[in-house]
C-alpha beads as a LAMMPS data file, in Angstrom:
LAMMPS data file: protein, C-alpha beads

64 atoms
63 bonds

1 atom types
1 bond types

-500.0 500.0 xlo xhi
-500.0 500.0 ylo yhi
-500.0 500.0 zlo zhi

Masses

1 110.0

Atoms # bond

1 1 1 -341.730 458.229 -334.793
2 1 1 -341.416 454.269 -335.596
3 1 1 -340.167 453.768 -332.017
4 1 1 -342.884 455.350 -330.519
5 1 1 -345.668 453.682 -332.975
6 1 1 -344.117 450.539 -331.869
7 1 1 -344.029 451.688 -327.913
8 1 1 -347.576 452.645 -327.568
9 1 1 -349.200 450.046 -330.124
10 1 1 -347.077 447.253 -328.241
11 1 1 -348.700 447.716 -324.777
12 1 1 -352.356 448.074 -326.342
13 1 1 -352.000 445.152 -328.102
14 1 1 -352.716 443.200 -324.907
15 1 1 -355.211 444.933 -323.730
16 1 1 -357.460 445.096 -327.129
17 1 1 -356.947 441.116 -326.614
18 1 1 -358.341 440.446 -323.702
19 1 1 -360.966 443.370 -323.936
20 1 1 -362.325 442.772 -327.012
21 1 1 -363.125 439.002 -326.897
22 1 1 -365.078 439.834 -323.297
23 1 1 -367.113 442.489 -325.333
24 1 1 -367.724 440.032 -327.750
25 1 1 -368.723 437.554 -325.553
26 1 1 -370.639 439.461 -323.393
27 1 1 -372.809 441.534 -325.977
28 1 1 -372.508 439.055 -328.953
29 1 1 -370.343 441.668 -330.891
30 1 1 -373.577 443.402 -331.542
31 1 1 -371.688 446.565 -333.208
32 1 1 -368.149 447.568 -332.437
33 1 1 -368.920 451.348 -332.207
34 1 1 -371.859 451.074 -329.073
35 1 1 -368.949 448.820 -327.240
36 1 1 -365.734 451.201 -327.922
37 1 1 -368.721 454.184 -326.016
38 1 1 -368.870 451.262 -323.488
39 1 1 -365.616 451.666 -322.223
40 1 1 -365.592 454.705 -321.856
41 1 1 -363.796 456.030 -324.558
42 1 1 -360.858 455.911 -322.777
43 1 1 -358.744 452.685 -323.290
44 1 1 -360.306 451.768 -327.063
45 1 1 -361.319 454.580 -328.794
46 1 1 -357.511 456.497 -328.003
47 1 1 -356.270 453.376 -329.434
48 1 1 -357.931 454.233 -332.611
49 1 1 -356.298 457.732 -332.749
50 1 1 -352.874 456.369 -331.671
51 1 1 -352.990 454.178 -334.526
52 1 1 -353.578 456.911 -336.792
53 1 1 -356.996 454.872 -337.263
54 1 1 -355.897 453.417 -340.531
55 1 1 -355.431 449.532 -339.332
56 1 1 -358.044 449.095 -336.662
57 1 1 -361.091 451.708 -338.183
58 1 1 -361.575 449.703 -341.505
59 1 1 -361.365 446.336 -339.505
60 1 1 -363.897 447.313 -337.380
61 1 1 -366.077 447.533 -340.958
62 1 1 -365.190 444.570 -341.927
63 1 1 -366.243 442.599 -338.950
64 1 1 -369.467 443.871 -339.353

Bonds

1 1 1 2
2 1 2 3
3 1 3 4
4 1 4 5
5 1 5 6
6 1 6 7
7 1 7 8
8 1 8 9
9 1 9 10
10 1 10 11
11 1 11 12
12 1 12 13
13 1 13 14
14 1 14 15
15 1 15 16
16 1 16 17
17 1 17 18
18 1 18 19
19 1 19 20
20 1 20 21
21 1 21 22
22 1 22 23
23 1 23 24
24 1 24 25
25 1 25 26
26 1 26 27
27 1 27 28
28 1 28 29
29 1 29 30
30 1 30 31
31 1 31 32
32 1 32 33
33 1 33 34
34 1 34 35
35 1 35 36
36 1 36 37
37 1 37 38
38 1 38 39
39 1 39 40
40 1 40 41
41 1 41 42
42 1 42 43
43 1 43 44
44 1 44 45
45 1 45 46
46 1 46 47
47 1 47 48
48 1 48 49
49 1 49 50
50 1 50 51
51 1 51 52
52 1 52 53
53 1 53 54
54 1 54 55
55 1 55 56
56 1 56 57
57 1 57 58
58 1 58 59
59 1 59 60
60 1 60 61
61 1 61 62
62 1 62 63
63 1 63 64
């Protein structure tokens, strides 16, 4: 199960990186949640799942 946690959070990593500095830039970082729906749900919020939302939910809280 390590390889795989490693496989998909490897790939995302890049992608979160670039994403997330353009949502900040672009809506201020108003509030995470409103910008992860902004996506589409689709490259962000399985992230969260995939990480077993442990590591990127309660950072998400703390950048508030």
């Amino acid at each position: 199960m390590k390889a795989s946690h490693l496989y998909s959070y490897s790939a995302p990593q890049k992608v979160s990186q670039s994403v997330v500095p353009l949502l900040y830039s672009t809506e201020v970082g108003q509030s995470d949640v409103p910008l992860l729906h902004s996506t589409e749900n689709q490259s962000v919020v399985p992230l969260l799942h995939s990480t077993e939302r442990q590591s990127l939910v309660p950072l998400l809280h703390s950048t508030e």
